[in-house]
MARNU-326334 format. One record per residue: x, y, z of N, C-alpha, C in turn; chain; residue in three letters. Coordinates in nm, 2 decimals, padded with zeros to 4 digits. Layout:
SITE     npx     npy     npz    capx    capy    capz     cpx     cpy     cpz  kette  rest
SITE       X       Y       Z       X       Y       Z       X       Y       Z      A   ALA
...
end
This chain:
SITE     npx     npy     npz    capx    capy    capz     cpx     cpy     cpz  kette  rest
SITE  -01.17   01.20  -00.18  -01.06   01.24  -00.26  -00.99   01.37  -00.21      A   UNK
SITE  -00.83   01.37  -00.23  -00.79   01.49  -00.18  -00.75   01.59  -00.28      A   UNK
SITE  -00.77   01.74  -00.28  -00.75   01.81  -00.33  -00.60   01.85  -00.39      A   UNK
SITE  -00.55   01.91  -00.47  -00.41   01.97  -00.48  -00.38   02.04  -00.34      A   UNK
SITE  -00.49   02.16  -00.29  -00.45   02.19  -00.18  -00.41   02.12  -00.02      A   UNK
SITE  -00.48   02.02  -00.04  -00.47   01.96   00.09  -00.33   01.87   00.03      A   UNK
SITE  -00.30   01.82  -00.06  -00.16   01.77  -00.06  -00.03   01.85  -00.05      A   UNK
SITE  -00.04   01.97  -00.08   00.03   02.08  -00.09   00.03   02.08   00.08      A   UNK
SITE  -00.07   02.10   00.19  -00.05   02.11   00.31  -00.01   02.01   00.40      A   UNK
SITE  -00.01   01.87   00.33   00.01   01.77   00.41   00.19   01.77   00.32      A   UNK
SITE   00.21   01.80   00.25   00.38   01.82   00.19   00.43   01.93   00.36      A   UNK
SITE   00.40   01.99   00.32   00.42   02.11   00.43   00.46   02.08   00.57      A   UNK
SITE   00.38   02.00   00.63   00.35   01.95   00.75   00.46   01.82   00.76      A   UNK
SITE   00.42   01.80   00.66   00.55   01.65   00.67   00.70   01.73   00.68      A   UNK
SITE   00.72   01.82   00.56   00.84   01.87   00.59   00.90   01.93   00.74      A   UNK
SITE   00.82   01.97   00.82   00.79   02.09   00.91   00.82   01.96   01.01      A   UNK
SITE   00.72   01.88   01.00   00.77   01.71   01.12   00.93   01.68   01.11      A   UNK
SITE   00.94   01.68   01.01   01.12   01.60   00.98   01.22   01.75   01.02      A   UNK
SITE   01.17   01.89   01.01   01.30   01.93   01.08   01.26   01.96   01.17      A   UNK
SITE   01.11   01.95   01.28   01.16   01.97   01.42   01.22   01.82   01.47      A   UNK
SITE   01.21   01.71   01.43   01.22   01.59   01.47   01.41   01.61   01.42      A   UNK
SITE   01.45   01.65   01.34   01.63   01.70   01.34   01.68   01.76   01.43      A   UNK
SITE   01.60   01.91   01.45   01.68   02.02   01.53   01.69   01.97   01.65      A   UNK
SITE   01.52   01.86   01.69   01.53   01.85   01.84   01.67   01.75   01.88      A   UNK
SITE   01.73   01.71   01.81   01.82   01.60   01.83   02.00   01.64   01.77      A   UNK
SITE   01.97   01.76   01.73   02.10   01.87   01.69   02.24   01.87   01.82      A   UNK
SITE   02.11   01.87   01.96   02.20   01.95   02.03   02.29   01.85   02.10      A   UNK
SITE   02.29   01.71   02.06   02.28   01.58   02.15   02.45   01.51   02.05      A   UNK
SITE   02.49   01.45   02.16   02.62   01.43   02.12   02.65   01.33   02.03      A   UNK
SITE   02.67   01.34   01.91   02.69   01.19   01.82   02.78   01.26   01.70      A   UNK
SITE   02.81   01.10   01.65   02.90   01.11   01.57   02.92   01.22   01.49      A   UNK
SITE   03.05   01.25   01.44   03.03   01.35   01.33   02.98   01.34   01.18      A   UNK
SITE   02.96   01.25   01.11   02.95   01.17   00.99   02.73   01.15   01.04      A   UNK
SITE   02.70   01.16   01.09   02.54   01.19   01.15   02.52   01.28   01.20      A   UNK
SITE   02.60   01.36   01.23   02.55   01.51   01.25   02.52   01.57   01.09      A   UNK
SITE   02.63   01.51   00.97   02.64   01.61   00.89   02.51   01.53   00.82      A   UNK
SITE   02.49   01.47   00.85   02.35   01.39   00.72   02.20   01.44   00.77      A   UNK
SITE   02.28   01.48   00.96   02.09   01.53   00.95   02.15   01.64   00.91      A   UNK
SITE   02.24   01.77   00.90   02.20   01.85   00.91   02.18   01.91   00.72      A   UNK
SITE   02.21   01.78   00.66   02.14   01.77   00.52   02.01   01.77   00.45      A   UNK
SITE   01.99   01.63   00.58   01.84   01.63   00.58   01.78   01.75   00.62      A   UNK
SITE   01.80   01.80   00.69   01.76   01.96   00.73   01.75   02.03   00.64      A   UNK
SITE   01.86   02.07   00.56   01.84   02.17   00.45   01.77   02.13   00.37      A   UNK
SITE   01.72   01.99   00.30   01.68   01.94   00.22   01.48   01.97   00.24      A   UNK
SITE   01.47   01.89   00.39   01.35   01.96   00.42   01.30   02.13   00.43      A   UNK
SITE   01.41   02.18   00.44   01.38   02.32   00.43   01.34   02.39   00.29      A   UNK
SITE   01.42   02.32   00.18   01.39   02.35   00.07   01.26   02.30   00.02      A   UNK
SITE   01.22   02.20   00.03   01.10   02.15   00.01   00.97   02.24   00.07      A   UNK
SITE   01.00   02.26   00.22   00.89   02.34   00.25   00.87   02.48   00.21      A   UNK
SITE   00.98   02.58   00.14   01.00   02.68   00.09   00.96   02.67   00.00      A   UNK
SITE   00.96   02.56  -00.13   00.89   02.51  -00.23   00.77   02.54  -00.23      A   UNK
SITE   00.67   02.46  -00.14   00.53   02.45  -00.09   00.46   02.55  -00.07      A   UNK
SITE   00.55   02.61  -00.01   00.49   02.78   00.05   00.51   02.91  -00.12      A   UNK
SITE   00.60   02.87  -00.21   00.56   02.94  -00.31   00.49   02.91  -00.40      A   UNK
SITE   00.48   02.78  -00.41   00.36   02.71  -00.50   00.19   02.75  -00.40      A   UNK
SITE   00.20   02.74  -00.28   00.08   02.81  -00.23   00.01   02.96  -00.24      A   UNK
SITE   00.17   03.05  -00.22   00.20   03.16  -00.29   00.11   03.22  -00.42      A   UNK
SITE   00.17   03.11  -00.51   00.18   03.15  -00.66  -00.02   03.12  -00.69      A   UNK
SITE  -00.10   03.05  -00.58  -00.21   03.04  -00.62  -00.32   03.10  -00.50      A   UNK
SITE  -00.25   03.15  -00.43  -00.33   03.21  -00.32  -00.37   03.15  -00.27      A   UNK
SITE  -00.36   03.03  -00.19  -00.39   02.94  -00.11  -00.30   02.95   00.00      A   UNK
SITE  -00.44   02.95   00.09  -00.33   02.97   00.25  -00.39   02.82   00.34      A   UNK
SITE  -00.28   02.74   00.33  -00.25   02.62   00.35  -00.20   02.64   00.51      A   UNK
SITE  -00.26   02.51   00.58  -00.29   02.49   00.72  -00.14   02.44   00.76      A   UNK
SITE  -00.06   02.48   00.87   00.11   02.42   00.94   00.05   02.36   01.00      A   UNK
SITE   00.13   02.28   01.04   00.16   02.20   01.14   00.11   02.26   01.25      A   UNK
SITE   00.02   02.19   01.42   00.00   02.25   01.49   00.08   02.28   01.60      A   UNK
SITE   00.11   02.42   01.71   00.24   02.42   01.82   00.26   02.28   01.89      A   UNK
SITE   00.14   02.23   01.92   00.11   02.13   02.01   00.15   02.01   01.99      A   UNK
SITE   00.19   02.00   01.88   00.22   01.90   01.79   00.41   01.88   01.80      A   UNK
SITE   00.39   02.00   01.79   00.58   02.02   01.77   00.63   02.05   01.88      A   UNK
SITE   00.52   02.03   02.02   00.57   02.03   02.14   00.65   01.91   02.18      A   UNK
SITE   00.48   01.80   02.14   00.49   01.68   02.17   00.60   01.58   02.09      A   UNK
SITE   00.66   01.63   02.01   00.72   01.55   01.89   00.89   01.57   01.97      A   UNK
SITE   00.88   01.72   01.97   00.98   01.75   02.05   01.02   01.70   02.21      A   UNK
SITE   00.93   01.68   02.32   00.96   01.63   02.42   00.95   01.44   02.42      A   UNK
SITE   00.90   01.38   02.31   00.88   01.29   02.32   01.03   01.24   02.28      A   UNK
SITE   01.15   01.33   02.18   01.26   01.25   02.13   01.38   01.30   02.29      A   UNK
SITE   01.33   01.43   02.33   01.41   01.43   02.46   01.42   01.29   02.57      A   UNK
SITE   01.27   01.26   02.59   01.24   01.09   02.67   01.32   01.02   02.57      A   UNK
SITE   01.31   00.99   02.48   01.39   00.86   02.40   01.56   00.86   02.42      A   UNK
SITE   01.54   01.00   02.44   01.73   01.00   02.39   01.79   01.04   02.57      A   UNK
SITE   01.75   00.99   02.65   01.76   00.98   02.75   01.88   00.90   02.84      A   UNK
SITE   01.87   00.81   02.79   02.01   00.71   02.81   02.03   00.62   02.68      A   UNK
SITE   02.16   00.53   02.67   02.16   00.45   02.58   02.25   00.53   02.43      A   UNK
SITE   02.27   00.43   02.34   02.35   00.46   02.22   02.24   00.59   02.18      A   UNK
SITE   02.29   00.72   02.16   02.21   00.81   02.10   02.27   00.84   01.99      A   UNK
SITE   02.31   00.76   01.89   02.36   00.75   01.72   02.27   00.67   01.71      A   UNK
SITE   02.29   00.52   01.75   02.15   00.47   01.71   02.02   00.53   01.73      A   UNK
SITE   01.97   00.50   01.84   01.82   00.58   01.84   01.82   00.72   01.79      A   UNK
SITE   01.86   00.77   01.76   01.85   00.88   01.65   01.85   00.83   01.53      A   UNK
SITE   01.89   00.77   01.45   01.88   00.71   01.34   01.76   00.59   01.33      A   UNK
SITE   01.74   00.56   01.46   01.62   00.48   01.44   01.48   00.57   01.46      A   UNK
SITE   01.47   00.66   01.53   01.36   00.75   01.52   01.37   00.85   01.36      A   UNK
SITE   01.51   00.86   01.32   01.49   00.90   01.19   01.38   00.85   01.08      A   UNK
SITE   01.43   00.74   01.12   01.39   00.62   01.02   01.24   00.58   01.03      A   UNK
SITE   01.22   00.60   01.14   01.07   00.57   01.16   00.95   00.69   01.10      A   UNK
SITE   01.04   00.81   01.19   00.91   00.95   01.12   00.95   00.96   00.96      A   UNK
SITE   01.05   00.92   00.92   01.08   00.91   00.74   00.99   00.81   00.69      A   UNK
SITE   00.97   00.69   00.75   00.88   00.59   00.74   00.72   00.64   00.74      A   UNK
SITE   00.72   00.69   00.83   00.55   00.76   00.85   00.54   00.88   00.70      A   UNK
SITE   00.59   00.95   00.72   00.62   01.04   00.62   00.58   00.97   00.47      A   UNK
SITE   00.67   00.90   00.41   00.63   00.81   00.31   00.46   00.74   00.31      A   UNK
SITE   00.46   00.67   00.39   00.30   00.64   00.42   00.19   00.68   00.40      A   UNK
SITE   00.23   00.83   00.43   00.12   00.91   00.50   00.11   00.96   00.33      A   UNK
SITE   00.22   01.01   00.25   00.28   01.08   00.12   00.22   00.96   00.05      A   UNK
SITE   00.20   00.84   00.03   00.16   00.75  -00.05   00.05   00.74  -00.06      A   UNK
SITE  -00.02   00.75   00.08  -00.17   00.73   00.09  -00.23   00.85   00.01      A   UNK
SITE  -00.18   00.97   00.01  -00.25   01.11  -00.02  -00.20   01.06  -00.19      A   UNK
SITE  -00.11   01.02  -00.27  -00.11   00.98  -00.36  -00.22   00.91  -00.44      A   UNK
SITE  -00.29   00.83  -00.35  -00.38   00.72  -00.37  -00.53   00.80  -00.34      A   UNK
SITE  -00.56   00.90  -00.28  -00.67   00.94  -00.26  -00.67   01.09  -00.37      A   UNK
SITE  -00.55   01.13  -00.44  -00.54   01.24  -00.49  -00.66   01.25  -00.67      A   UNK
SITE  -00.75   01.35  -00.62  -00.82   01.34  -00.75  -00.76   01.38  -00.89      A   UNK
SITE  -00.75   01.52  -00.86  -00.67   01.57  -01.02  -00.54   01.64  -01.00      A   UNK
SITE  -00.41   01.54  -01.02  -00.31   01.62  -01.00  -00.24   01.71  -01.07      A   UNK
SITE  -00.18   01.83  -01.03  -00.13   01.99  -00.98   00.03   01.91  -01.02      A   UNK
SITE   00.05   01.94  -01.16   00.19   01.91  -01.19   00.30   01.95  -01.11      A   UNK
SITE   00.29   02.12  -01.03   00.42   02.10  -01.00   00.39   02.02  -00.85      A   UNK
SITE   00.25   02.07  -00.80   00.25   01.97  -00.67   00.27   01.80  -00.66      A   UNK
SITE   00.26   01.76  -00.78   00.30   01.63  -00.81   00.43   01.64  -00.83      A   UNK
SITE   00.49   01.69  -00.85   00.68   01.69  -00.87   00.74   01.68  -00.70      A   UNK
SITE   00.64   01.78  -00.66   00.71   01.86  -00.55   00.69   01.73  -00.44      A   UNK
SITE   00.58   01.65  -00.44   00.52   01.52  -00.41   00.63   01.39  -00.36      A   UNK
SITE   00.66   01.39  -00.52   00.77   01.28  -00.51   00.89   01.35  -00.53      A   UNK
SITE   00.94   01.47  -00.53   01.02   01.49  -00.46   01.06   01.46  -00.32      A   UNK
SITE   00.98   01.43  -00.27   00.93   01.48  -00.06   00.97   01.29  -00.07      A   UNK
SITE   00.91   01.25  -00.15   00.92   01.08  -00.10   01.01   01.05  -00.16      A   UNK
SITE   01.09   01.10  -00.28   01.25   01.06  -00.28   01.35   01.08  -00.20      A   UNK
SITE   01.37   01.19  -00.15   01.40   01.28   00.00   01.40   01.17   00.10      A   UNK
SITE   01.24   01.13   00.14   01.25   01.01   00.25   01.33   00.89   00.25      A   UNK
SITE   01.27   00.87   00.13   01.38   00.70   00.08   01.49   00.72   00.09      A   UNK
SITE   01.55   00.83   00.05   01.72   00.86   00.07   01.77   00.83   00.22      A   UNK
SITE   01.69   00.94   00.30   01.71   00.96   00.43   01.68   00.87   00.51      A   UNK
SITE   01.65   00.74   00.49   01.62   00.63   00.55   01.75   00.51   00.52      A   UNK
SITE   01.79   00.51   00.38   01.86   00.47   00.35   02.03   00.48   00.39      A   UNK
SITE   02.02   00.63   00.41   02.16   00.69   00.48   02.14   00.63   00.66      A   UNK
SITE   02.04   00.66   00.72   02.06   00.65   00.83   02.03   00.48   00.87      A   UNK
SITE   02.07   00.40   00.80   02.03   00.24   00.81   02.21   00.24   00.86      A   UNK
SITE   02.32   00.32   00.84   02.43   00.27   00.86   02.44   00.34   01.02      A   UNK
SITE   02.36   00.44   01.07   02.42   00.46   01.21   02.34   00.39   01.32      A   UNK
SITE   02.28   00.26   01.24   02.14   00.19   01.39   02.28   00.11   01.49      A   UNK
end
């Protein structure tokens, strides 16, 4: 079973995946009307993880990020992808996919969660309403 803390860290880490998996793809030429949704989703993840970090704050828990190595590999791997080819679509389909994982990963820790931490339960399905949105918007740039 997982703790409030460890959901609170895996919130964190998800959020932290979805904007480097944004920024890395910021610099790259596409439409205007997809630039402005990631850079929504951006804010949106940023809020969420700022959330996380005061609710860990407010109980003195110092909760594990995401690792460098991780945000290396996440990052060189969307450079390879967006390499040639429609880069509105594949941007929107790698959106869609780490939003997909995201959810998954957010469901499962739902399902192993022992005693839930109301606001971390808010903050929770906040993070997987967030995904479903962002999945949903970016179904129109495949």
């Amino acid at each position: 079973m997982k703790t409030n803390k460890e959901i609170l860290s895996s919130i964190l880490k998800t959020t932290q995946m979805g904007q480097i998996g944004i920024r890395s793809v910021l610099d790259t030429s596409m439409r205007p009307g997809l630039r402005k949704a990631l850079e929504s989703q951006l804010q949106e993840y940023d809020m969420i993880e700022s959330e996380a970090h005061a609710i860990a704050s407010q109980r003195g828990w110092d909760v594990p990020e995401l690792d460098p190595s991780v945000r290396f590999m996440s990052e060189m791997m969307t450079r390879a992808k967006l390499a040639y080819g429609n880069a509105d679509s594949k941007i929107a389909d790698m959106m869609i996919q780490g939003n997909t994982r995201g959810m998954v990963k957010g469901l499962k820790n739902i399902h192993q969660w022992a005693q839930q931490d109301g606001q971390v339960s808010t903050l929770s399905q906040k993070l997987l309403d967030c995904e479903t949105a962002n999945i949903r918007q970016m179904q129109s740039f495949l």
